[in-house]
N, CA and C of each residue as an Amber inpcrd file, in Angstrom:
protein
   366
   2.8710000   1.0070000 -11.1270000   2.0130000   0.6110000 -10.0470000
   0.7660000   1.4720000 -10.0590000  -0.0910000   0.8720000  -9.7840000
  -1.4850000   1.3570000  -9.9940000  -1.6230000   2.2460000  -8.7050000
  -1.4850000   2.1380000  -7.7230000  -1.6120000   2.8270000  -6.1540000
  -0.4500000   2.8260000  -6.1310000  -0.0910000   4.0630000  -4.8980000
   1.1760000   4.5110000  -4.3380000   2.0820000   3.4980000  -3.7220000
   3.3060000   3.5100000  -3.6880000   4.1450000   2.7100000  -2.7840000
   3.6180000   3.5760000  -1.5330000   3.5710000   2.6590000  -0.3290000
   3.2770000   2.9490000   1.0090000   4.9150000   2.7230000   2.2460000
   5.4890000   3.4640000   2.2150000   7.0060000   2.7810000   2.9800000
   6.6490000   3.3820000   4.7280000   7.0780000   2.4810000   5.8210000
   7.0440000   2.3160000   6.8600000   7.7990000   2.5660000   7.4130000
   8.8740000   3.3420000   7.9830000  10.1450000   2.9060000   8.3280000
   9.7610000   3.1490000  10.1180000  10.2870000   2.3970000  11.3770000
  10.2300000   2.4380000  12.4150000  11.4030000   2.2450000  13.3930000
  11.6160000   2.4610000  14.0360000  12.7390000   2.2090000  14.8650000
  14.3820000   2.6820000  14.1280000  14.2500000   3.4430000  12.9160000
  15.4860000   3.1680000  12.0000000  15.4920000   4.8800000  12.1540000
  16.5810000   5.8060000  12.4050000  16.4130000   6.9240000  11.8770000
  16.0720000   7.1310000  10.4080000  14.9820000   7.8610000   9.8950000
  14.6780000   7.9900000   8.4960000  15.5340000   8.7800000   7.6430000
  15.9450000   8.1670000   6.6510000  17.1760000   8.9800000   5.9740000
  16.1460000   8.9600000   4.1430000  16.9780000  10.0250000   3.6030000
  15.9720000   9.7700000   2.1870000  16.9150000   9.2480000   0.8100000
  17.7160000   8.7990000   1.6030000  18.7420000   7.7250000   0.7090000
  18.0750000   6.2140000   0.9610000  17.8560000   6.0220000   1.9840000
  17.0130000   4.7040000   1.7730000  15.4670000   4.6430000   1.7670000
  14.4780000   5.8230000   1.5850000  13.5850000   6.0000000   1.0940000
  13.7300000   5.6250000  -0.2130000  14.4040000   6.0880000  -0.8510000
  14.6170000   6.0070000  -2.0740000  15.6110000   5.0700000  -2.6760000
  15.9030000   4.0850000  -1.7740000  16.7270000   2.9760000  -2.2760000
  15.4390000   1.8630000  -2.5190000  13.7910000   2.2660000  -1.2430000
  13.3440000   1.1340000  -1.2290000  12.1440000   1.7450000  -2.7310000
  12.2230000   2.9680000  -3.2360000  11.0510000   3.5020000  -4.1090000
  11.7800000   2.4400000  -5.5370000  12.9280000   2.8870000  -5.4770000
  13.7510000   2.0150000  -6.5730000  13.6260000   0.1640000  -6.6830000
  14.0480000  -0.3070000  -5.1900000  13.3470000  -1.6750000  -5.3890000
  12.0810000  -2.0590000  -6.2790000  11.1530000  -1.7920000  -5.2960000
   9.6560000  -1.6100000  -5.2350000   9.0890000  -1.0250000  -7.1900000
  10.1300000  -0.0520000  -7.9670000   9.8050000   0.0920000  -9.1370000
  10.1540000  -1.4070000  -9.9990000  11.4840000  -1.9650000  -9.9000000
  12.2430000  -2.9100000 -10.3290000  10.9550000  -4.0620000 -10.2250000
   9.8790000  -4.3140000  -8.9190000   9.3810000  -5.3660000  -9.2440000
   8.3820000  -5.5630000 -10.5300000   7.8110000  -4.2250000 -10.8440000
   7.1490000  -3.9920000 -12.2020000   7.4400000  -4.8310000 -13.5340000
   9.2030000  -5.0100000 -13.6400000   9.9000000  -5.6770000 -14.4860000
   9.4640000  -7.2080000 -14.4000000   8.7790000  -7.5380000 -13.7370000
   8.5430000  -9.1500000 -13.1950000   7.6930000  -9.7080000 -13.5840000
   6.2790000  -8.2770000 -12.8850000   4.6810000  -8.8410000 -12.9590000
   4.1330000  -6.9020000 -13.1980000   3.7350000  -6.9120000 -14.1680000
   3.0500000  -5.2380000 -14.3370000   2.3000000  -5.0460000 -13.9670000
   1.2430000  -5.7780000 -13.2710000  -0.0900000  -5.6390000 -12.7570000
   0.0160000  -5.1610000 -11.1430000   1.2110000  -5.0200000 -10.7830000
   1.0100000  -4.9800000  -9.0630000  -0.1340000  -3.8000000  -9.2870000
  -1.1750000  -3.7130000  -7.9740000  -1.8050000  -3.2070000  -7.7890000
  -1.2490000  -2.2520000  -6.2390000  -0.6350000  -2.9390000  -5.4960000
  -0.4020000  -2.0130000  -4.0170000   1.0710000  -2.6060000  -3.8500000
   1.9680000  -2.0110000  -2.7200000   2.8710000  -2.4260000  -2.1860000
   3.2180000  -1.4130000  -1.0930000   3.2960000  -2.3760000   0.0260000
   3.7070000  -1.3580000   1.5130000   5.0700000  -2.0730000   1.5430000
   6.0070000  -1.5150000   2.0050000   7.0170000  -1.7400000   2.3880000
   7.3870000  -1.3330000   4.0190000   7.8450000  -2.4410000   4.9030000
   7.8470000  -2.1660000   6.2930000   9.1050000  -2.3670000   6.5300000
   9.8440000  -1.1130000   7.2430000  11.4920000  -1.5710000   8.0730000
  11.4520000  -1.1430000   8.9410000  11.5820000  -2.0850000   9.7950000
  11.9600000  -2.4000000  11.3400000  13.0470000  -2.9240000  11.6710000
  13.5980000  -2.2600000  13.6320000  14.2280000  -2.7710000  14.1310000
  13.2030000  -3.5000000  15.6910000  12.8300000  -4.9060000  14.6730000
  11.6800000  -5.0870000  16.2690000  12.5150000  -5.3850000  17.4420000
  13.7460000  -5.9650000  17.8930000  14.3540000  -6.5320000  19.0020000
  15.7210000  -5.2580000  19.2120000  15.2340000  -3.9700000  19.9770000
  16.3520000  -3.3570000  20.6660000  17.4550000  -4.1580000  21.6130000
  17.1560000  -5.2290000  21.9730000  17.8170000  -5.5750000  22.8470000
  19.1440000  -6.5970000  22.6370000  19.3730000  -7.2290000  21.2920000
  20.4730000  -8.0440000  20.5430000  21.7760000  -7.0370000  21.3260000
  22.4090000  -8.1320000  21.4580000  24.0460000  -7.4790000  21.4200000
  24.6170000  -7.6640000  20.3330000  24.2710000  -8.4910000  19.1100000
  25.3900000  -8.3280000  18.1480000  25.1810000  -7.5680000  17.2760000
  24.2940000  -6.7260000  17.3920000  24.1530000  -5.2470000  16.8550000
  22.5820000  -5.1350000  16.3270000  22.3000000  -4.1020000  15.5580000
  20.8250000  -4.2970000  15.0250000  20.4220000  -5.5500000  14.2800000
  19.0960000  -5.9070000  14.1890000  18.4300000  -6.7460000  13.5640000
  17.6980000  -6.2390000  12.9180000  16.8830000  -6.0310000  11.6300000
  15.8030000  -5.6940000  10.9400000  15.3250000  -6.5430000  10.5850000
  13.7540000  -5.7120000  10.4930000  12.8400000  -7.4030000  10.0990000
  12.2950000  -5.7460000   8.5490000  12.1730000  -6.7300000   7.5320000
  11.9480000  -6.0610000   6.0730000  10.3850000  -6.4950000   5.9070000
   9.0970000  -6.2080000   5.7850000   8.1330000  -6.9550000   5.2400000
   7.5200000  -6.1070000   4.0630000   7.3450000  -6.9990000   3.1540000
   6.7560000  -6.5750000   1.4610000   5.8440000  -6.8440000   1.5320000
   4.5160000  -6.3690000   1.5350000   3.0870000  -6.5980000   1.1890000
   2.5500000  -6.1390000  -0.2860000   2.1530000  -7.3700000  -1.4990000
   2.3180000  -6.6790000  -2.6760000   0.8730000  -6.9680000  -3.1030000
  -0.0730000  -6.0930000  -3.4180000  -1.2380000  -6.9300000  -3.6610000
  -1.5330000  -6.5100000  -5.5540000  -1.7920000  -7.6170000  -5.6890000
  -2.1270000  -8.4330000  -7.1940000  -3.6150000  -9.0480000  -7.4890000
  -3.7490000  -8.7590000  -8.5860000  -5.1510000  -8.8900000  -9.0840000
  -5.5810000 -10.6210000  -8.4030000  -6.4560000 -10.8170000  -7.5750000
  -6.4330000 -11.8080000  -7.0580000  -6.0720000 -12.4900000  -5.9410000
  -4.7810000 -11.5910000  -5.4040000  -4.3320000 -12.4890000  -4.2350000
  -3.2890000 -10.9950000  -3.8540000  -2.1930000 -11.7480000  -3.1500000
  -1.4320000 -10.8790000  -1.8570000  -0.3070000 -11.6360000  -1.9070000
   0.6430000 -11.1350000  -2.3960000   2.4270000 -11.6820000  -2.1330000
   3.0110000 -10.9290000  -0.7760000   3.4440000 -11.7510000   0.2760000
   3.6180000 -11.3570000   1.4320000   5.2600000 -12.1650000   1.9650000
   6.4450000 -11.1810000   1.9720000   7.5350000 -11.1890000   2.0440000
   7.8100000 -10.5960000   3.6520000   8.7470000 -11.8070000   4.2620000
   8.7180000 -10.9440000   5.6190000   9.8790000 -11.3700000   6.1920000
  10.9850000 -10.7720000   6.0950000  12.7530000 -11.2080000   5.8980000
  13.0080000 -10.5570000   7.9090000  13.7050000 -11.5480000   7.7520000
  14.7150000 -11.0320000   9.5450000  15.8410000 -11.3270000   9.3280000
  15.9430000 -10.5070000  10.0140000  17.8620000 -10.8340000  10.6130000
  18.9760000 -10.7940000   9.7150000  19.0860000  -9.5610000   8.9100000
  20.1200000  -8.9260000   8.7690000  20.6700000  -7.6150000   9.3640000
  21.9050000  -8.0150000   9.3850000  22.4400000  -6.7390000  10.0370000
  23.2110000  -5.5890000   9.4360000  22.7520000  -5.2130000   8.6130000
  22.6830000  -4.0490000   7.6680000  21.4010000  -4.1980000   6.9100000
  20.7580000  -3.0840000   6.6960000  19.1010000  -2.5480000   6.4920000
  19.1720000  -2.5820000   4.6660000  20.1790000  -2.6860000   4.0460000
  20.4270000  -2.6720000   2.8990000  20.4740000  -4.0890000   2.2210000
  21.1310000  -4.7800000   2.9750000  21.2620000  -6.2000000   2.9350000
  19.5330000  -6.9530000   3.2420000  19.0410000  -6.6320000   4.3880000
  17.6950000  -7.0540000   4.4050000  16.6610000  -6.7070000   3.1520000
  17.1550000  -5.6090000   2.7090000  15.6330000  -4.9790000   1.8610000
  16.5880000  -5.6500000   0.6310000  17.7380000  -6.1230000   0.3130000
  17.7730000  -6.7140000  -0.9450000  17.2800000  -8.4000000  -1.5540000
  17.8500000  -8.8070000   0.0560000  17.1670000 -10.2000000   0.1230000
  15.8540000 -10.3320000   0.1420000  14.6090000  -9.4160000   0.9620000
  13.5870000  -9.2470000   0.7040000  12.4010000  -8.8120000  -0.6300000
  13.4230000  -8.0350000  -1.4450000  13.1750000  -7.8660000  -2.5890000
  13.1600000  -9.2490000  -3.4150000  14.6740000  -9.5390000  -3.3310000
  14.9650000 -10.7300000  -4.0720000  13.7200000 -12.4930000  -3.8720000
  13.1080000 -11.8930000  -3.0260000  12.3280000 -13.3770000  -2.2610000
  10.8230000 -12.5950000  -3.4560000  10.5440000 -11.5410000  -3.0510000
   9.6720000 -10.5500000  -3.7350000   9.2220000 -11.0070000  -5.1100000
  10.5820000 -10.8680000  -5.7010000  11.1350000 -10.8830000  -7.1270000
  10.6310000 -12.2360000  -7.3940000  10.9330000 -13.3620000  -6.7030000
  10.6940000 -14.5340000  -7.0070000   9.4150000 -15.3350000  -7.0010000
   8.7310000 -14.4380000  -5.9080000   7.5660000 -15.2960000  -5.7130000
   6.5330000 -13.9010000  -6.6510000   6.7190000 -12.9160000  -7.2490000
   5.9340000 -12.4500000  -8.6560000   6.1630000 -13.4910000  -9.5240000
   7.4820000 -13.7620000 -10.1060000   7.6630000 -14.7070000 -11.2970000
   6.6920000 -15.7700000 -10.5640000   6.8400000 -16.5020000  -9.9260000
   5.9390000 -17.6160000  -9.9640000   4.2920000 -17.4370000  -9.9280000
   4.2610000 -16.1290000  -9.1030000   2.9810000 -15.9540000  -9.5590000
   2.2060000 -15.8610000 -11.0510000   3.2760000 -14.7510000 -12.1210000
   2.9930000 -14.8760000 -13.3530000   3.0320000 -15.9290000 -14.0080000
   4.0400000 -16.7110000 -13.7410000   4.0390000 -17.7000000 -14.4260000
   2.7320000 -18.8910000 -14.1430000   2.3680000 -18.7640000 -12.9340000
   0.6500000 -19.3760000 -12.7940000  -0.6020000 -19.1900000 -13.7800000
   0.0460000 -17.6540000 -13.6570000  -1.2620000 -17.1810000 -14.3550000
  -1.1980000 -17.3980000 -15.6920000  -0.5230000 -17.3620000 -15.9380000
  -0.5060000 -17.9100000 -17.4710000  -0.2800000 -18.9680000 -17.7220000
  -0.2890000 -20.0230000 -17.2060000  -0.5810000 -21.3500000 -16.8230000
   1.1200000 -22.2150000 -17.4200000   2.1030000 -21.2970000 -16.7260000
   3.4150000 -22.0510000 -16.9950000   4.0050000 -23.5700000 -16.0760000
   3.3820000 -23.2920000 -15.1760000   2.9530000 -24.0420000 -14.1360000
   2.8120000 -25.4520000 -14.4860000   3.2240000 -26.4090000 -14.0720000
   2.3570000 -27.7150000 -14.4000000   1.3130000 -28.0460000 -13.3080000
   0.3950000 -28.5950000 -13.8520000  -0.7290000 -28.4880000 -12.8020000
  -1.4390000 -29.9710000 -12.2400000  -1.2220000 -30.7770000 -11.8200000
  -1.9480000 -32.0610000 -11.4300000  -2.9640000 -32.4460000 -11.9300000
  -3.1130000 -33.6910000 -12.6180000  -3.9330000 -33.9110000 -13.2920000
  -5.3900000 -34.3200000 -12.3060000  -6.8350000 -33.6350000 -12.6680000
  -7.4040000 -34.7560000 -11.3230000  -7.5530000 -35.9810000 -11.9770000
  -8.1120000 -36.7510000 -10.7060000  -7.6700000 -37.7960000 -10.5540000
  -9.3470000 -38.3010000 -11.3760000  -8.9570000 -39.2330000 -12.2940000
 -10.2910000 -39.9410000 -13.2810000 -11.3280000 -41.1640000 -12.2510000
 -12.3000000 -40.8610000 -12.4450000 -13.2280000 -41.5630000 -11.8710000
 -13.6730000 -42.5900000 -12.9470000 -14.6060000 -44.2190000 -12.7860000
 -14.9640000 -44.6230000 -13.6610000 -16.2880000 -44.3710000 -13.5780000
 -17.4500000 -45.1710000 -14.2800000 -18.7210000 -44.3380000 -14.7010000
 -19.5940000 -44.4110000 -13.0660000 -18.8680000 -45.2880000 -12.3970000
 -19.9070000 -45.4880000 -11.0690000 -19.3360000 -44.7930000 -10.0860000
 -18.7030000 -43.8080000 -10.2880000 -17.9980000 -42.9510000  -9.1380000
 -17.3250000 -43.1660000  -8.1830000 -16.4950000 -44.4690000  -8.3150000
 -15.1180000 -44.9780000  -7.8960000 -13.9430000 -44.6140000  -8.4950000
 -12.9130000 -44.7450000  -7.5140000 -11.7930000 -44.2150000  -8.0650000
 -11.0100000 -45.3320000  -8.9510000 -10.2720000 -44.7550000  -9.8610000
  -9.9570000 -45.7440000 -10.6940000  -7.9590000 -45.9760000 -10.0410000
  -7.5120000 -47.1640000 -10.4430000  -7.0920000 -47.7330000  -9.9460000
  -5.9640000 -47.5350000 -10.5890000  -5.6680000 -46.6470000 -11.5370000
  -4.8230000 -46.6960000 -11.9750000  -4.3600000 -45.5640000 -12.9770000
């Protein structure tokens, strides 16, 4: 990664076992797309008030030559479980990004005009 991982953690007591569970994610996406340029990683517990125990909301902000992959997972109830599914969404939408860029993609053909700038019919 070209810039630092940026990690957030809020509402969660900070432990440096899952600092470093999310530095480890966050390396793993490299394996995908090598170009990341940034990635913040955000864990939250936004809703104190659930009775069926904590909720975390996970958000991945990954920025890439061009654009911004933006991952933003709720509602698991274990913080380990959220940041894997969040990764995993992460993980998926790099591959598709690379695979754009290198035009793996199929892409819509436009649509052919005839010489008088009507659409053709067929």
């Amino acid at each position: 990664m070209q810039l630092p991982l940026q990690i957030t953690i809020r509402d969660i007591e900070h432990s440096e076992a899952l600092e470093t569970h999310i530095r480890d994610k966050a390396k793993k996406l490299e394996e995908f797309f090598d170009h990341i340029m940034s990635c913040r990683v955000v864990v939250e517990v936004p809703h104190k008030h659930h009775h069926q125990g904590k909720q975390f909301n996970v958000r991945i902000d990954i920025g890439v030559p061009g654009s911004e992959i933006v991952v933003n997972h709720d509602h698991a109830e274990d913080v380990y479980v959220a940041l894997r599914d969040a990764f995993d969404a992460a993980k998926r939408q790099l591959e598709d990004y690379a695979r754009k860029l290198h035009g793996n993609i199929k892409a819509h053909k436009p649509k052919r005009t005839n010489e008088s700038g009507d659409m053709d019919a067929g």
